[in-house]
C-alpha positions in Angstrom: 105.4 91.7 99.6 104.3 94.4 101.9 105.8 93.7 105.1 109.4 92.0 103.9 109.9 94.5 101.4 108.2 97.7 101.4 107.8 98.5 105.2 111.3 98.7 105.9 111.7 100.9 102.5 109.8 103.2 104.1 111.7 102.9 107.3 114.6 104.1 105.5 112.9 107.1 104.2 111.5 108.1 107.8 108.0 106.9 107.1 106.8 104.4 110.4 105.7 101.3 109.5 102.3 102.0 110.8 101.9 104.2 108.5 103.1 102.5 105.5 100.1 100.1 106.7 97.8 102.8 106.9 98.1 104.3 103.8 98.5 100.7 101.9 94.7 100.1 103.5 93.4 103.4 102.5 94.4 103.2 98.9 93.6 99.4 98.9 90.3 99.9 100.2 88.7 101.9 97.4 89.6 99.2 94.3 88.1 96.6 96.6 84.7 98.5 95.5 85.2 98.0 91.9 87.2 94.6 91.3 85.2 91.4 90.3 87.1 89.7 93.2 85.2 91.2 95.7 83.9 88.5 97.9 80.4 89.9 97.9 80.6 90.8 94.3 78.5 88.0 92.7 75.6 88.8 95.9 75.4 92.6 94.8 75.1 91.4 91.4 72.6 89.0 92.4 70.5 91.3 93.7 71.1 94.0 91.7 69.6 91.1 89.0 67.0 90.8 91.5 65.4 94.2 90.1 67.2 94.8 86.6 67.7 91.5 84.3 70.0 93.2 81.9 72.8 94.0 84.9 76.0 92.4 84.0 79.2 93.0 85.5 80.3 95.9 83.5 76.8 97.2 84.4 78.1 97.0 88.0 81.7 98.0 87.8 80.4 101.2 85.7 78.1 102.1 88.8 80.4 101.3 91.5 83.3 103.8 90.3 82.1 106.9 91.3 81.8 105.5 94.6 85.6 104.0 94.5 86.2 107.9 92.7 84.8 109.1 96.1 86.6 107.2 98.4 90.0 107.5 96.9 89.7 111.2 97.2 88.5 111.4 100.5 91.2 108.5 101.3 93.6 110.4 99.5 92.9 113.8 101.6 92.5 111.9 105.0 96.1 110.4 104.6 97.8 113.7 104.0 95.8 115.3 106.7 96.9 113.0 108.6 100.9 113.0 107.8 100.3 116.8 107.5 98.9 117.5 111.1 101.3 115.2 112.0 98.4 113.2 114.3 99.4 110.1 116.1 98.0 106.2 114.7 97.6 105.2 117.8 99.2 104.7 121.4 103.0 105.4 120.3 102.5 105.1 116.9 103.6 108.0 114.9 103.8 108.9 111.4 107.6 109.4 110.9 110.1 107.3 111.9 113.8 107.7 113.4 116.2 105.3 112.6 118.1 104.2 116.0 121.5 105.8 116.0 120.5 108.5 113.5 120.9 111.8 114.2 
């Protein structure tokens, strides 16, 4: 859904598609902390057991939000730095986008 539909939303708003991506990652990156799906979710959990019988996965999830709390708001203040300060992405990769033929 994100590159067919959402990219060129942004496009039409002026927003480059690299950064679209950029801030999609940023903001997707701090729920991968605190989601079950996390691929090395059941080996934290394992050794978390590995010390503390008792930890469950709530256990986990409850002391892995501060953390994703953390990241979101320095994720959160990177990205508008970022758009603010109007820094390039990468080699001619900006963070607004013209359309061709606009004015």
């Amino acid at each position: 859904a994100m590159a067919p539909v959402v990219v060129p939303m942004f496009m039409l708003l002026g927003i480059s598609p690299e950064m679209t991506t950029a801030a999609y990652r940023m903001g997707d990156s701090y729920t991968n902390i605190a989601t079950p799906l996390m691929s090395y979710f059941p080996l934290v959990l394992a050794f978390c057991r590995r010390w503390d019988k008792n930890v469950g996965v709530g256990t986990l999830l409850s002391m892995m939000l501060p953390f994703a709390l953390a990241f979101m708001v320095a994720g959160m203040a990177m990205t508008a730095a970022w758009v603010y300060f109007d820094w390039p992405l990468g080699p001619g990769a900006t963070v607004h986008y013209s359309l061709p033929g606009a004015k």
